[in-house]
Structures are given as structure tokens and as C-alpha cells.
C-alpha positions as CSV (number, residue, x, y, z in Angstrom):
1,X,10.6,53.0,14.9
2,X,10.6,49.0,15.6
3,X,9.6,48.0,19.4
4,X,12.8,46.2,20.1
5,X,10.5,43.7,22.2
6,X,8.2,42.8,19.6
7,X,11.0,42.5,16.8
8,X,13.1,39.3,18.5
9,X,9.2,37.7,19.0
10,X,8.3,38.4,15.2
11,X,11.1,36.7,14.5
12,X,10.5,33.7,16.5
13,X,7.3,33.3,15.0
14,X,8.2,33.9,11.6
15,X,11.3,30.9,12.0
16,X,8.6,28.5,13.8
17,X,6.3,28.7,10.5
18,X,9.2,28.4,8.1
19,X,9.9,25.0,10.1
20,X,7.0,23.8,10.1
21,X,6.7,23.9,5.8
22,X,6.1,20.1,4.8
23,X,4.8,19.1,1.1
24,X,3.9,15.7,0.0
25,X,3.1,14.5,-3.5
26,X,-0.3,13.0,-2.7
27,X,-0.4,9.1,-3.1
28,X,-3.6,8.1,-4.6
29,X,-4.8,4.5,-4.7
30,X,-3.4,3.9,-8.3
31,X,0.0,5.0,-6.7
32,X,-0.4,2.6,-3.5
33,X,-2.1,-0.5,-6.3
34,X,1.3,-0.1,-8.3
35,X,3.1,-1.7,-5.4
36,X,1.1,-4.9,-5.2
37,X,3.3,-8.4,-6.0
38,X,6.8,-6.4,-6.5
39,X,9.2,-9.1,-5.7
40,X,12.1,-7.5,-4.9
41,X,13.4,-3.6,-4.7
42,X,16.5,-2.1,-5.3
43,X,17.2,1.0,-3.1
44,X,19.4,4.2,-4.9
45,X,20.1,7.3,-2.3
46,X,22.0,10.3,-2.9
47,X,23.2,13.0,-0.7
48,X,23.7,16.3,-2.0
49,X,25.1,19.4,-0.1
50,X,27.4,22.2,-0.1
51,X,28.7,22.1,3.2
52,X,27.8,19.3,4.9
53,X,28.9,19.1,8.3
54,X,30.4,15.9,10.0
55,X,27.1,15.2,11.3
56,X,25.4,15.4,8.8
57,X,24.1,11.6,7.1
58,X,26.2,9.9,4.4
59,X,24.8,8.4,1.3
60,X,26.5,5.0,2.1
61,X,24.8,5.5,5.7
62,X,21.2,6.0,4.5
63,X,21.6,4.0,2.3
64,X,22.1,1.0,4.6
65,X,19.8,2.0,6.7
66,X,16.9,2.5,3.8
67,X,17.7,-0.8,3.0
68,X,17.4,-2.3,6.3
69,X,13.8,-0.6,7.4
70,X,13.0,-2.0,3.9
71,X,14.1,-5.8,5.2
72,X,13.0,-5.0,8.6
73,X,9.3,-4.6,7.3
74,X,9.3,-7.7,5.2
75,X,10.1,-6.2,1.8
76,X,13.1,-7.7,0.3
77,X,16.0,-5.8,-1.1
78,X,17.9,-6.4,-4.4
79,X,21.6,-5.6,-5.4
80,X,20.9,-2.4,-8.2
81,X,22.7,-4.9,-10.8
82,X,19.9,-7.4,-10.2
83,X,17.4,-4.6,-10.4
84,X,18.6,-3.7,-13.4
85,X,19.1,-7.0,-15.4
86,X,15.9,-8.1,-14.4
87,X,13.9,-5.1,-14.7
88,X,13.4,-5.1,-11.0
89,X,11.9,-1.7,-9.4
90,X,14.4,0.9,-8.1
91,X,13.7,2.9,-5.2
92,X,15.0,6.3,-5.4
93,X,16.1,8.8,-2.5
94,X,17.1,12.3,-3.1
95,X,18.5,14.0,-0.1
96,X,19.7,17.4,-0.7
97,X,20.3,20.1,2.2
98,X,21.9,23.4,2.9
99,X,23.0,24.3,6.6
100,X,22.4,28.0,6.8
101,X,24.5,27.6,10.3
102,X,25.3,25.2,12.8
103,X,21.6,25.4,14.4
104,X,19.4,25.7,11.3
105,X,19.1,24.0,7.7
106,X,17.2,23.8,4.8
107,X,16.3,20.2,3.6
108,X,14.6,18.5,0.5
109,X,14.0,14.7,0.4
110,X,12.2,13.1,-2.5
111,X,11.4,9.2,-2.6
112,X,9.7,7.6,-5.4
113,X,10.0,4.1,-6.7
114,X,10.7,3.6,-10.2
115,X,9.6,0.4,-12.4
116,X,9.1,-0.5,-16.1
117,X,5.7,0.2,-17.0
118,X,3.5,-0.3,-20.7
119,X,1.2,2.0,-22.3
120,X,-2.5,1.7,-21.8
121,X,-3.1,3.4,-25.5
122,X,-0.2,1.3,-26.8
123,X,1.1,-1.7,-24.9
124,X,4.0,-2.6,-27.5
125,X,6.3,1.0,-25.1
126,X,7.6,-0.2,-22.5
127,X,9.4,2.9,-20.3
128,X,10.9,3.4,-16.7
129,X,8.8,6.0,-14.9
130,X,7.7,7.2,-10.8
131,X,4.7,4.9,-10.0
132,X,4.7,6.1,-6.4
133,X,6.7,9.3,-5.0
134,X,6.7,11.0,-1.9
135,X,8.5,14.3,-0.8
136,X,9.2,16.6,2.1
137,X,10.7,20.4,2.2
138,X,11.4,22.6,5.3
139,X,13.6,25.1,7.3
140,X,14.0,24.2,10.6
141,X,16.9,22.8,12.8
142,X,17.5,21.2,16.3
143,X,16.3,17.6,14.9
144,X,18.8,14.7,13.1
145,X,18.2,14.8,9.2
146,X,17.7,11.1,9.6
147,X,14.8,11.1,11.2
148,X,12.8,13.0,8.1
149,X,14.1,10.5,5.8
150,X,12.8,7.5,7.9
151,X,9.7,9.5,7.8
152,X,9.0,9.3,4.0
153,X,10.5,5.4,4.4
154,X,7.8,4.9,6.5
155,X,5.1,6.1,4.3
156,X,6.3,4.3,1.4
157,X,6.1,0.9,4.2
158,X,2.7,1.0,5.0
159,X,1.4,1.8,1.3
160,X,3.4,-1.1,0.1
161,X,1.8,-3.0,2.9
162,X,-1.5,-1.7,1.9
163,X,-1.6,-3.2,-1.3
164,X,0.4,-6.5,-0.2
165,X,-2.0,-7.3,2.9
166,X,-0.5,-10.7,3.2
167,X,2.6,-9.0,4.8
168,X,2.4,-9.9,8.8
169,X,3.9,-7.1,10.2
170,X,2.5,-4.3,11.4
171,X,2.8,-0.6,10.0
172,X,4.4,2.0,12.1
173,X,3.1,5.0,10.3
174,X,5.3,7.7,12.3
175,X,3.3,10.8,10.3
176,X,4.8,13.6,9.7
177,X,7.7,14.9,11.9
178,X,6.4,17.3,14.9
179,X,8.4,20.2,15.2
């Protein structure tokens, strides 16, 4: 027979560490290096979920708001047609959640920029790939989606500023969320 005062704190415990589940592709220096001199980024987001609720963020509102930390920090931002007619880098965010109920969600975010790169072992390909990515998963409720997708923005912010030094502002590495 289950203690019915030990069950309801099991529970708790078990929901604190499923919040608290956070996984990041880790950025190495050849990752942060392939952001040096990029003159302009274009910024792609989507939203996915099956039952979003009004609260929840749109893709036109992150992706106005991507954009502006982007401007904010001294990066500039491109139209996607400019991006893609000159071959410009394309930041891509990947939003997908899941709201279990109205206190508690599941949420995925995935940034990486993408830019044309050439072969090492054979410089005449030319291809579009991820030369920096960053992700985040967890369970967990009470806190605004927004705020984890600012998170990863931030991230990508300061290694861009790593490998551009010149840039004058300062990095507001926010780390991960606290739960």
C-alpha cells in the first residue's frame, strides 16, 4: 500500500527534474570561428503546436523579436530574399511545443545558422549546411515560452560577438533558464 503522504511528494519531485531537462549541442570554437566577418543575417522562425493556446508566442511575434535582439546587439538583419540571392547566412529557429494543460508544457527550440560552405577535400561543392546550432528541451510550466527562446538568442549573441571582437556592445549571457 502507497503512503498517501509520500505519493503527492514523489510526485513533486519527479515534475521538478522533468523541468529541469535542458540539452545543448555543444559549440566548439570551429562553430563560434564560423561566425567571424558574416555581414548580414537573415532570421527564419517557425512555430509548431497542436493546441496552442492564445498565450502562447506567434511565429510573426518571434520572429520580430529575434530579429530585433539581433539589431539590438549590433548584428544586422537581412530580408530572407536578400539572404537568399546573395548567398547570405539564414538563421533558423524551430519552436515546437505541446501544452499538456493549462499549467504545464513540453517545449523544443533548435537554433542554428545556416551558410554556404566548400569542401575542404574538394573545394569546387559548394553546399548549405548548420555551422553553428544550439538547442533546448524540457517539461516544465509557470514561465513564458519567450523567455527560453531569448535564451538560445542570447547564446548565439555572445559567440557571434566572440569571434567579431570589434563589436562594442557588451554580451548579456542570461545562461540557461532557472527553474
Amino acid at each position: 500500500m502507497i503512503n498517501c503522504k509520500v505519493l503527492p511528494t514523489s510526485v513533486l519531485i519527479i515534475l521538478c527534474l522533468m523541468s529541469c531537462a535542458f540539452a545543448q549541442f555543444p559549440r566548439d570554437k570551429a562553430s563560434i570561428d564560423s561566425l567571424r566577418g558574416l555581414k548580414g543575417i537573415a532570421v527564419n522562425v517557425s512555430v509548431s503546436s497542436a493546441n496552442a493556446f492564445p498565450q502562447d508566442p506567434t511565429e510573426r511575434e518571434l520572429q520580430e523579436s529575434v530579429e530585433q535582439s539581433l539589431r539590438t546587439a549590433g548584428i544586422e538583419v537581412v530580408s530572407k530574399r536578400s539572404a537568399d540571392a546573395g548567398h547570405l547566412p539564414m538563421l533558423i529557429v524551430s519552436l515546437d511545443l505541446s501544452n499538456d494543460d493549462i499549467f504545464y508544457y513540453h517545449l523544443s527550440i533548435k537554433l542554428g545558422l545556416r551558410q554556404d560552405v566548400l569542401l575542404k577535400a574538394n573545394p569546387q561543392v559548394e553546399m548549405t549546411t548548420a555551422t553553428w546550432e544550439s538547442s533546448m528541451s524540457m517539461f516544465g510550466g509557470g514561465r513564458d515560452k519567450r523567455e527560453f527562446v531569448a535564451t538560445i538568442v542570447d547564446q548565439f549573441i555572445c559567440d557571434f560577438r566572440a569571434a567579431n571582437p570589434s563589436t562594442t556592445r557588451s554580451c548579456r549571457r542570461s545562461g540557461p533558464p532557472s527553474w
